[in-house]
C-alpha positions as CSV (number, residue, x, y, z in Angstrom):
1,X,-56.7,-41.5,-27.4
2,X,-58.8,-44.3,-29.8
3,X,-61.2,-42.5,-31.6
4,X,-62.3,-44.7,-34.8
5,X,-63.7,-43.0,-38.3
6,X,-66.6,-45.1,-38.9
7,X,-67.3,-46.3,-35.6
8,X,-68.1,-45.5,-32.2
9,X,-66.5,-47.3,-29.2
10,X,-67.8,-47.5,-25.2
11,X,-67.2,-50.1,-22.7
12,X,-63.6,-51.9,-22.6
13,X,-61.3,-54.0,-20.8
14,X,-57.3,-55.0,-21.2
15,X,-55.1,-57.8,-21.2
16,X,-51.9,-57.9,-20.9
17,X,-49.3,-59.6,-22.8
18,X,-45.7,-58.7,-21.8
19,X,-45.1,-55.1,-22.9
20,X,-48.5,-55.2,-25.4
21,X,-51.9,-54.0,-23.9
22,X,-54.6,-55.6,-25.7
23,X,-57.9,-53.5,-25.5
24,X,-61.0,-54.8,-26.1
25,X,-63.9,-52.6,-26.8
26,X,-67.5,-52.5,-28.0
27,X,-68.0,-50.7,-31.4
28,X,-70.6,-49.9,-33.6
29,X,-70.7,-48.3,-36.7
30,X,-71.8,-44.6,-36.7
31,X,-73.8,-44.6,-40.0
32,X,-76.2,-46.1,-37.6
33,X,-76.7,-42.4,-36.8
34,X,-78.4,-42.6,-33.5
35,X,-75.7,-43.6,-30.8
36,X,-78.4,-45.3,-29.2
37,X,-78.8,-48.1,-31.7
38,X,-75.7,-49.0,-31.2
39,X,-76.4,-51.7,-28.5
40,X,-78.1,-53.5,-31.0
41,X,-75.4,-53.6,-33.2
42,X,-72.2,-54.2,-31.5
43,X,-69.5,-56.4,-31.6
44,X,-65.9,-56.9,-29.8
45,X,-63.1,-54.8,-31.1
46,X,-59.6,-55.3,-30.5
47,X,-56.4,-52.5,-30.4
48,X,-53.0,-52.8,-28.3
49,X,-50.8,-50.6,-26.9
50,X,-47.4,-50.4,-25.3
51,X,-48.4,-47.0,-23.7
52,X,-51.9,-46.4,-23.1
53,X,-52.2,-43.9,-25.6
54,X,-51.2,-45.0,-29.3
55,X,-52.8,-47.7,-30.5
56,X,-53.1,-50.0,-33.0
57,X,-56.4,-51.6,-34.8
58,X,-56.3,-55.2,-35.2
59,X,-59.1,-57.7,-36.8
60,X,-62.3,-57.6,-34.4
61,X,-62.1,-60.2,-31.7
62,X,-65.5,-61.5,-31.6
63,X,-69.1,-60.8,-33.2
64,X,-72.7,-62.2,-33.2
65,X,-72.9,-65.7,-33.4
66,X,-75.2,-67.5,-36.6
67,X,-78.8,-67.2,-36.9
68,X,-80.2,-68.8,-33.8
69,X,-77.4,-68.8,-31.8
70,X,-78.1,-67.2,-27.7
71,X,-75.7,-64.3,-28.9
72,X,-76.7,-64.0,-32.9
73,X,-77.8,-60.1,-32.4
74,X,-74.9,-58.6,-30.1
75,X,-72.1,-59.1,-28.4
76,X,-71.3,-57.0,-25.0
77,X,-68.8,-56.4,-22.6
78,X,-66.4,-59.1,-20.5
79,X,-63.4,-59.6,-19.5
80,X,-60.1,-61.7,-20.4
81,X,-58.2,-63.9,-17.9
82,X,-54.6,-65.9,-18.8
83,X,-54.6,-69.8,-18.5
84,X,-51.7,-72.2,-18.3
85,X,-53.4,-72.9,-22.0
86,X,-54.0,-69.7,-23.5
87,X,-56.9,-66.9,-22.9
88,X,-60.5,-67.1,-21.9
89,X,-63.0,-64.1,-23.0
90,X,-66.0,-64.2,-20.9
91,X,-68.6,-61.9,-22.5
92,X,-72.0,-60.6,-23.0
93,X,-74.6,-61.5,-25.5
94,X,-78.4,-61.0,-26.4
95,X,-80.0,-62.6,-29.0
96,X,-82.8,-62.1,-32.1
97,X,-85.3,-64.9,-30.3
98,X,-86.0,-63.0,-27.3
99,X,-85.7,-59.5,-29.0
100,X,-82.2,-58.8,-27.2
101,X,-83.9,-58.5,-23.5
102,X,-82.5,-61.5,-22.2
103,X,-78.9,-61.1,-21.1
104,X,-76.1,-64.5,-21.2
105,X,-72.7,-64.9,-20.6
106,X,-70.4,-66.9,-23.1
107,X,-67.1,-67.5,-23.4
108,X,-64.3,-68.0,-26.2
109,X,-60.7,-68.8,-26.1
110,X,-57.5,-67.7,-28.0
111,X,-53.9,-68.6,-27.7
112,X,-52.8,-65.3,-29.3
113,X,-55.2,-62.9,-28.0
114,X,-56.1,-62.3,-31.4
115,X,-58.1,-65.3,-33.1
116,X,-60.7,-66.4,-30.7
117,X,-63.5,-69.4,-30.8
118,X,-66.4,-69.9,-29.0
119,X,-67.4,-72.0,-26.8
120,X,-70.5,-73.0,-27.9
121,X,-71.2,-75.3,-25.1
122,X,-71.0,-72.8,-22.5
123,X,-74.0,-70.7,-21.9
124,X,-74.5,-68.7,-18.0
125,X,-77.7,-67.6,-17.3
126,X,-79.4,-66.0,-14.0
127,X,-80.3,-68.4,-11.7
128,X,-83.9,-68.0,-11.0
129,X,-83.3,-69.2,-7.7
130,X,-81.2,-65.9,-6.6
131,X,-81.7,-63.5,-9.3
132,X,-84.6,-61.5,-10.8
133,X,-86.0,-63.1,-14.2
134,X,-87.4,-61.1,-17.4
135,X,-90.3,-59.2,-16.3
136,X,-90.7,-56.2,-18.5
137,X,-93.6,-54.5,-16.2
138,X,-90.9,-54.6,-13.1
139,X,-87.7,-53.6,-15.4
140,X,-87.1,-53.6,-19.4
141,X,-84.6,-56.7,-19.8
142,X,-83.0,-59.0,-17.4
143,X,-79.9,-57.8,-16.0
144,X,-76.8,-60.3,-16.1
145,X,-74.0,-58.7,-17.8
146,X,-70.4,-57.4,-17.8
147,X,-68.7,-60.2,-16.5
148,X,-65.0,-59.4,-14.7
149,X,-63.1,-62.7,-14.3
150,X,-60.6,-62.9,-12.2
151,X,-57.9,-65.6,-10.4
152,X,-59.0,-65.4,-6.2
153,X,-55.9,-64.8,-4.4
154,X,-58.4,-65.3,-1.1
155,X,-59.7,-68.7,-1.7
156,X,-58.4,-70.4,-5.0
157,X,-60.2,-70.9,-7.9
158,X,-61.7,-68.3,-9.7
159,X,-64.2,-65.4,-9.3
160,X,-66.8,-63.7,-11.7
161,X,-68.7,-60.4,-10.7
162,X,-71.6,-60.1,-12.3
163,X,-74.3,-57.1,-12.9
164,X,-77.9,-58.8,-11.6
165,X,-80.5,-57.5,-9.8
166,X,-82.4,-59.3,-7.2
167,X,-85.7,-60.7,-7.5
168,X,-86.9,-58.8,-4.1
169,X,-87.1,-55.0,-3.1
170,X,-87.9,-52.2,-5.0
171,X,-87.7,-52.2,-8.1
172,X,-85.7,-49.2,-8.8
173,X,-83.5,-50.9,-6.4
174,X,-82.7,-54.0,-7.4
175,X,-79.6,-54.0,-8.6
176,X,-76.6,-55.5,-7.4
177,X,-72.8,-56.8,-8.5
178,X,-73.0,-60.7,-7.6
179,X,-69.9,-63.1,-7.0
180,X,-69.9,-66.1,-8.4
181,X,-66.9,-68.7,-8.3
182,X,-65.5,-71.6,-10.1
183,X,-62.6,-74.2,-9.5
184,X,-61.6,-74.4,-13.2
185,X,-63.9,-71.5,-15.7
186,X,-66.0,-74.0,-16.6
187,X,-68.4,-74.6,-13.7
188,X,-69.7,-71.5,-11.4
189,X,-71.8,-71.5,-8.2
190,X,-73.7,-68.5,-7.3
191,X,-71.9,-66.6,-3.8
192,X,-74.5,-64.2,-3.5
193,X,-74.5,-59.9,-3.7
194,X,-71.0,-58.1,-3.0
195,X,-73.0,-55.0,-3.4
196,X,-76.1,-53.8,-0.8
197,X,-79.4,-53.1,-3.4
198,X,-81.0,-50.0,-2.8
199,X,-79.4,-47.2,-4.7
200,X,-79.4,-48.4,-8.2
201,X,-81.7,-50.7,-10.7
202,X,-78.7,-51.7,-12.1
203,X,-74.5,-51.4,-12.4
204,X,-72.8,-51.6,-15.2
205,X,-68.9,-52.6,-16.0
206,X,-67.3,-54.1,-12.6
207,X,-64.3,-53.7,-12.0
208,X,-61.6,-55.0,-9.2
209,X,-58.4,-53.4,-8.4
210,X,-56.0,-54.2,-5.6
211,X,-54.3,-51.0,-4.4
212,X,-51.8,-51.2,-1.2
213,X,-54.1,-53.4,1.4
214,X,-57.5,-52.4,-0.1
215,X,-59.6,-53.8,-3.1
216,X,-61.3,-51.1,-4.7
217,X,-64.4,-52.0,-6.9
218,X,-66.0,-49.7,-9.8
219,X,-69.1,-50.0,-11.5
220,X,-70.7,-47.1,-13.4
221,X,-75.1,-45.8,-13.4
222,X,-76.7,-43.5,-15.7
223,X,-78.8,-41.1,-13.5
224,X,-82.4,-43.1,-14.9
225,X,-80.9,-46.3,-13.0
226,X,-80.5,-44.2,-9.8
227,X,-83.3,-45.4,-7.7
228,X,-85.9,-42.8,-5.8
229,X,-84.1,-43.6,-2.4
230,X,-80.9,-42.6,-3.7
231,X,-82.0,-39.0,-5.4
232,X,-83.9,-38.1,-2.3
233,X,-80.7,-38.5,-0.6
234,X,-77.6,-37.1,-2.9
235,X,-79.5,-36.4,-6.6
236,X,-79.2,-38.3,-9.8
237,X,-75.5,-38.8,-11.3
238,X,-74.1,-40.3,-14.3
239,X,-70.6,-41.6,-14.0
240,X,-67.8,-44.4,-12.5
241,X,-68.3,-44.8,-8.7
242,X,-65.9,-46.3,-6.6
243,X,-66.3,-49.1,-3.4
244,X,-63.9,-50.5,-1.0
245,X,-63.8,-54.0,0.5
246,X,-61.2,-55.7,2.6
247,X,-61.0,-59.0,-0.2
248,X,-60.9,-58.9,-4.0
249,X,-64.3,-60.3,-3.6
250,X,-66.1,-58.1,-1.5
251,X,-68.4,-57.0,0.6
252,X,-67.5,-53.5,-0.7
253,X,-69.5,-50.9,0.4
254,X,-69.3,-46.4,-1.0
255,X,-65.8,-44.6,0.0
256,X,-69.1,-41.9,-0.2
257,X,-71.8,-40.8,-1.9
258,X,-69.3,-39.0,-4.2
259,X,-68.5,-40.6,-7.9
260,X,-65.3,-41.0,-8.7
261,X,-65.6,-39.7,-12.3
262,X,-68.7,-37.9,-13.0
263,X,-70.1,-34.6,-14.1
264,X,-73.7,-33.3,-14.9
265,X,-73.3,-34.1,-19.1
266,X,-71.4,-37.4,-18.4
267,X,-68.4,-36.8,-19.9
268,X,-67.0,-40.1,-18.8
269,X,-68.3,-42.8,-18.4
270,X,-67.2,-47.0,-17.7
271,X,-64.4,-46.2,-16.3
272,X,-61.1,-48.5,-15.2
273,X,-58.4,-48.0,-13.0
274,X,-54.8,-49.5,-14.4
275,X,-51.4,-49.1,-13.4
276,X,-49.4,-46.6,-16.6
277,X,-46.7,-48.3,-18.3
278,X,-44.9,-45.5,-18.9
279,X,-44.8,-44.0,-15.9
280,X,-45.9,-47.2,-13.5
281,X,-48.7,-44.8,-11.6
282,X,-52.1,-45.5,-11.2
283,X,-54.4,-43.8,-13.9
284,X,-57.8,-43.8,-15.0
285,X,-59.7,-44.4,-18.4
286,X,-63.0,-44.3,-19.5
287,X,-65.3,-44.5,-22.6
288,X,-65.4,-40.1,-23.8
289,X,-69.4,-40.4,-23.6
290,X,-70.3,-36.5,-24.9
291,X,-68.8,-33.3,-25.2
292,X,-69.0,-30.0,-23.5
293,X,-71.9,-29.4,-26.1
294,X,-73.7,-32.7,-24.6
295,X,-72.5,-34.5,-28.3
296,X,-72.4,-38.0,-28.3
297,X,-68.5,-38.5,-28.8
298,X,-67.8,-42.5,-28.8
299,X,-64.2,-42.7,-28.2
300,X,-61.5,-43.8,-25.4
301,X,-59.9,-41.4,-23.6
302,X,-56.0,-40.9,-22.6
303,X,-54.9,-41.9,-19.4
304,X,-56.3,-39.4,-16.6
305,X,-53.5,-39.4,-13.5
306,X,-54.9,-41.0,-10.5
307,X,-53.7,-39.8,-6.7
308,X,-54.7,-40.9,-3.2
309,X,-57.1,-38.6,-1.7
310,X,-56.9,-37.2,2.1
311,X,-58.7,-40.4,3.3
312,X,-56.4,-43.1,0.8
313,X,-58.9,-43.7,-1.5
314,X,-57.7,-43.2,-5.3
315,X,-59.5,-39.7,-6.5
316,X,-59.0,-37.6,-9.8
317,X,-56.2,-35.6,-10.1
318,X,-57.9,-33.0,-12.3
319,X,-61.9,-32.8,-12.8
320,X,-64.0,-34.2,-14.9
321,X,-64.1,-31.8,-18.2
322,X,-60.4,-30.8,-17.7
323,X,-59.7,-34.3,-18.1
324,X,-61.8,-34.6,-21.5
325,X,-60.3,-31.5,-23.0
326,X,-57.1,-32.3,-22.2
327,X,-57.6,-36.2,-23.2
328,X,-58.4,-35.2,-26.7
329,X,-56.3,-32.8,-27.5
330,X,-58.2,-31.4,-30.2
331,X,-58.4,-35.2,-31.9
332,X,-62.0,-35.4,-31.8
């Protein structure tokens, strides 16, 4: 488990280098105090692993860029994808100008995984055309975040799923994960939705695993982003749900109205699905949210094991807090 002294950790993604696993993780420091002020004050850490579970603390990766910059108050979550050339980082900022509501996507390269440099020519915004635009009476920033990168093995090129929301509906429904593609991770083209709107104002934290002959997709929703139609019809949930789709890029549509990782505190939260180098099973890991005492813990669990359930679909192996107790192991 990575649980840092002086600051907290949430979202996270991985690379792989040969045996190494580099992790990549927002932090912020806890003298803020308040956990929620840490959005306005993150940056990109950086850790690897050759097991999942012991890891070492490099240099951050990446922070906010100079004064004026589109990213110069925070840098968010992304995702890291291997070129002939090196590594790209696609990632997340906000910036001072706009009072951190307006949501970009950047990108920086490395050839070691460990120094990385902007691009500061490359800026991705929401295309007005397709997605909604800031409107604070309709919803308090504009969505277009978490960007998961990733080689098509269906068409060529390359994919991005993106959280957006739509510019139609209502607007505690908006929200969607939308594909975009690129021939070369330079220039994308909106695809459209891989998600149907209705049940959420917005997803967090896409992710897209191939397991046996089905792509699974996770995002994670607080309960407040559950929209009215959905808590009518199954109740407000915090946690990682899980879709299926025949291609790595979609449609995917609910294996059920059940999260994958949830439970009424949310314990767990962000979660990714990633084979375990030690013991080459499928497992799941997510950011340790809170406590049984409803705490605010800011840490990265242990690997949880991962089974297929009765209809083929990955589930849980043990529940929810079983998994957080046993995942810190008294560490916290």
């Amino acid at each position: 488990m990575l649980v840092l002294d002086d600051h907290w950790t949430w979202d996270f993604w991985f690379a792989a280098d040969g045996p190494d696993i580099h992790l990549f993780f927002l932090k912020a420091p806890r003298s803020l105090g308040d956990p929620d002020l840490r959005h306005r004050n993150a940056r990109i850490g950086h850790a690897v692993s050759t097991d999942l579970r012991t890891w070492t603390v490099l240099p951050d990766a990446l922070g906010p860029g100079p004064a004026g910059a589109w990213d110069d108050l925070a840098t968010w979550t992304g995702s890291v994808i291997r070129t002939e050339d090196g590594w790209w980082m696609f990632y997340t900022g906000i910036c001072r100008g706009d009072d951190g509501l307006r949501q970009r996507i950047g990108r920086a390269f490395s050839t070691d995984l460990t120094t990385w440099t902007k691009d500061d020519d490359f800026v991705l915004e929401a295309d007005p055309e397709h997605f909604e635009q800031l409107d604070t009476t309709v919803w308090p920033d504009l969505c277009w975040r978490d960007p998961c990168v990733f080689a098509d093995p269906d068409n060529g090129g390359y994919a991005m799923l993106v959280t957006a929301r739509l510019p139609e509906g209502p607007a505690d429904g908006r929200g969607v994960v939308a594909l975009l593609r690129s021939p070369d991770l330079l220039n994308w083209t909106v695809a459209g939705p891989v998600t149907e709107p209705g049940d959420f104002g917005h997803l967090e934290v896409p992710q897209v695993v191939a397991i046996e002959d089905r792509y699974y997709l996770l995002f994670c929703a607080y309960a407040f982003a559950n929209s009215a139609e959905r808590i009518a019809r199954v109740g407000a949930s915090t946690g990682t749900h899980v879709y299926v789709g025949d291609t790595a890029t979609g449609p995917f549509k609910p294996v059920s109205d059940e999260l994958f990782a949830a439970d009424e505190i949310g314990s767990l939260y962000a979660g990714k699905l990633v084979p375990d180098p030690v013991t080459d099973d499928w497992v799941f890991l997510a950011f340790v949210q809170h406590d049984e005492e409803g705490r605010f813990i800011g840490a990265l669990s242990d690997p949880i094991p991962v089974e297929p359930g009765s209809d083929g679909h990955p589930t849980l192996m043990i529940p929810v807090a079983e998994a957080v107790r046993s995942a810190s192991s008294g560490r916290l």
